[in-house]
C-alpha positions as CSV (number, residue, x, y, z in Angstrom):
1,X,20.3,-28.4,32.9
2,X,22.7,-30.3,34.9
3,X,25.1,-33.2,33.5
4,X,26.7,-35.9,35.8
5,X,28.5,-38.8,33.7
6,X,26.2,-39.8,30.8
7,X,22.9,-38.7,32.3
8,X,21.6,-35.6,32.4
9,X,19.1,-33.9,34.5
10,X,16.5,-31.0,33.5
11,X,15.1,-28.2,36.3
12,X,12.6,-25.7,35.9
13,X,12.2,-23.0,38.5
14,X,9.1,-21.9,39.0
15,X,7.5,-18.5,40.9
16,X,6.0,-20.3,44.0
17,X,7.2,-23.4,43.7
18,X,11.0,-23.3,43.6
19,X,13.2,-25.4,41.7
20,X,11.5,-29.1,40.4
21,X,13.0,-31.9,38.4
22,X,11.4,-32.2,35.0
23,X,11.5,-35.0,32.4
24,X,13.5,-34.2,29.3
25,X,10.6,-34.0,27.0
26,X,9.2,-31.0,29.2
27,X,12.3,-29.3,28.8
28,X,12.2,-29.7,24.6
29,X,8.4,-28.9,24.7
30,X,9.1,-25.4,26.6
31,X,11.9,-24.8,24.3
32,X,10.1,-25.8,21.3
33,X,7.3,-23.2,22.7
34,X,10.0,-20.8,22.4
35,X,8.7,-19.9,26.5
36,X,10.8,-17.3,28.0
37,X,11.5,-16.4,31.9
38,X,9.1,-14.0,32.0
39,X,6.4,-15.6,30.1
40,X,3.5,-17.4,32.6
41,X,2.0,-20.5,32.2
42,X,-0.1,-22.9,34.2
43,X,0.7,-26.4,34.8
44,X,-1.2,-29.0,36.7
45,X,1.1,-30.9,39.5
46,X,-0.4,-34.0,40.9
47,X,0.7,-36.1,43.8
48,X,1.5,-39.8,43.5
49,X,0.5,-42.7,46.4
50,X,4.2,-42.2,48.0
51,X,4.2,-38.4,48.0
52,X,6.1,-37.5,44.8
53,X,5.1,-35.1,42.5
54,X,4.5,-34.7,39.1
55,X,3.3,-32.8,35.9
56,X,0.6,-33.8,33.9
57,X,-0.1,-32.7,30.9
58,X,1.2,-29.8,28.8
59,X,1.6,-26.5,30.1
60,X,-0.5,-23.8,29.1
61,X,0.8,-20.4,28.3
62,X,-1.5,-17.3,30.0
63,X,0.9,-14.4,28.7
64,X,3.8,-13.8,27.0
């Protein structure tokens, strides 16, 4: 989590992808999940018409 002024922003670091912006509710749900560092889960990224990418959906937890 990083705050500049009024807005803040959330990260997630992941295994093979490295460290990607996520939307605030993201953030709540994996805390809500109670999902720890070591935990896996499998998200679906999808590409947009001018290259960005996003999540869709809700994650899916393989182990704890």
């Amino acid at each position: 989590m990083k705050t500049v002024g009024r807005s803040t922003n959330y990260y997630v670091v992941f295994y093979n992808l490295g460290k990607m912006k996520v939307s605030g509710f993201f953030y709540v749900y994996l805390k809500f999940k109670g999902v720890q560092a070591e935990d896996r889960i499998e998200i679906v990224i999808k590409t947009g018409c001018l290259g960005t990418e996003f999540i869709t959906g809700f994650p899916k937890i393989l182990s704890r």
